[in-house]
C-alpha positions in Angstrom: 0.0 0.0 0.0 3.1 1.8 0.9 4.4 2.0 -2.4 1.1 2.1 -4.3 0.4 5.3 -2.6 3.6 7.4 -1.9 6.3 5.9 -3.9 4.4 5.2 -6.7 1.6 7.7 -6.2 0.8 10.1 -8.6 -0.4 12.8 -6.7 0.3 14.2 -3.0 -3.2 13.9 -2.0 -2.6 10.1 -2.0 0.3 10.1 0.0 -0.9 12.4 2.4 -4.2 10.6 3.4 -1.8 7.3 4.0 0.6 9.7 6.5 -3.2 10.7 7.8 -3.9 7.2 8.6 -0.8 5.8 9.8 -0.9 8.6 12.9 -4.8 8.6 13.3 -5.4 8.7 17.3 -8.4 8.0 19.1 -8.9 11.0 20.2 -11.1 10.3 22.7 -9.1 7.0 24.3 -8.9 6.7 27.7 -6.0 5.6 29.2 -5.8 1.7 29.0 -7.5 2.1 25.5 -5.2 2.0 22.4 -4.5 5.4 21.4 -3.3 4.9 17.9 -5.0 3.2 15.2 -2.1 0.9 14.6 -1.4 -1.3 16.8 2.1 -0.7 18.2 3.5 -3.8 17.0 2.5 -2.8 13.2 3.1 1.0 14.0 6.9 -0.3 15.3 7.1 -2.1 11.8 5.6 0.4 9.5 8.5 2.8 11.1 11.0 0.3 10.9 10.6 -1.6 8.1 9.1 1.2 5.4 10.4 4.6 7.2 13.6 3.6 7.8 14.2 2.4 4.6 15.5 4.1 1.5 13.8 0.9 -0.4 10.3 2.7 0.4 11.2 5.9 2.1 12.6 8.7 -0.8 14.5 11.1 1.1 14.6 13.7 -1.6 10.6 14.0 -2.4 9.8 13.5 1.2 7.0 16.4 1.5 6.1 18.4 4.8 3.2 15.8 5.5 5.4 12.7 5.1 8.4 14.6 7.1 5.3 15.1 9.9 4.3 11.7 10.2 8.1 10.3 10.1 8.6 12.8 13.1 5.4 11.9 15.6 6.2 8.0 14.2 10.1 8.7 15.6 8.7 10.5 18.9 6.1 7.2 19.3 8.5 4.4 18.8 11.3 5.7 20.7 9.0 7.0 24.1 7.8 3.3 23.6 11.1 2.1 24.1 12.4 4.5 26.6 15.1 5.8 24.5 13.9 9.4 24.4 11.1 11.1 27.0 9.1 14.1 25.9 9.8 17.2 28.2 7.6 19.8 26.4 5.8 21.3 23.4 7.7 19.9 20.6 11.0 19.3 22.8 12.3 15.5 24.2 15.4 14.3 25.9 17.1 11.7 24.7 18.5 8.6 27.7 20.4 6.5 24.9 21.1 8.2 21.6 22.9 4.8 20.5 19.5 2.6 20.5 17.5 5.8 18.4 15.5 4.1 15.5 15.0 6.1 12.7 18.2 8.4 13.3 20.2 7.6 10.1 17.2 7.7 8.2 16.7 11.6 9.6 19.9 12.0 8.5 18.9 10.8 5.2 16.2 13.7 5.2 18.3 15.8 6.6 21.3 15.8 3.5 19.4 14.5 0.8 15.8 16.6 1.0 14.9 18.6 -2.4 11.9 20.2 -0.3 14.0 23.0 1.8 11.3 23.2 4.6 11.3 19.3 4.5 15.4 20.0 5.3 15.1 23.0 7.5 12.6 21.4 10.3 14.7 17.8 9.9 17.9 19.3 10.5 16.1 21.4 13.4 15.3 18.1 14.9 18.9 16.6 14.8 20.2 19.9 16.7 16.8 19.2 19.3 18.4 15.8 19.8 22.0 16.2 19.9 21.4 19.8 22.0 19.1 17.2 24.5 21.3 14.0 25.0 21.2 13.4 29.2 24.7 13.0 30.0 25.9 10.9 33.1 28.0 12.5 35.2 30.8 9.7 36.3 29.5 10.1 40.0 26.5 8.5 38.9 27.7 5.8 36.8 29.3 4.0 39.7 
């Protein structure tokens, strides 16, 4: 569906109403209901297996839409697995920048990205992480 609609698709409309989907929330989930409508095991391996892969994923015609899904998918997956926590607005800090999924394909977006907003707010993002890694003093190592 993946490629049918945003790799292959001819217009944006088509690949926007598949980022649409992929982040639809339940808005009005309570807390022990699922939030998302994807599952987080299929969410985990839409990101993994089609975001994070330039088999799928073109970095260069990625638009604003698909940058915005890639980006809340990013925040999702790695809050899920404790590798980042959100602190505010738009804002996280990162606990273990070496288990980020998703980072090298940020980069990706980051270099290769003919859409210069779709470049501006991913390279924004890398600075947000790198500016937000929680560093361990050695006292509390031991």
């Amino acid at each position: 569906m993946f490629q049918l609609m945003v790799t292959k698709g001819v217009t944006e409309y088509e690949s926007n109403q598949l980022f649409n989907l992929i982040t639809k929330e339940n808005e009005t989930a309570k807390s022990k209901e699922r939030r998302f409508l994807l599952d987080d095991k299929v969410r985990n391996q839409v990101f993994e297996k089609i975001f994070c892969s330039n088999k799928y994923l073109n970095f260069d015609k990625m638009n604003l839409k698909g940058f915005s899904c890639f980006k809340k998918l990013f925040m999702i997956v790695n809050e899920e697995d404790k590798v980042i926590e959100p602190t505010r607005e738009d804002r996280i800090s990162v606990i273990n920048l070496n288990n980020l999924k998703g980072l090298n394909t940020l980069w990706g977006i980051a270099v290769y990205s003919e859409v210069n907003k779709v470049k501006e707010l991913s390279r924004d993002f890398l600075v947000d992480i790198f500016l937000n890694v929680k560093v361990k003093s050695p006292q509390h190592r031991k």
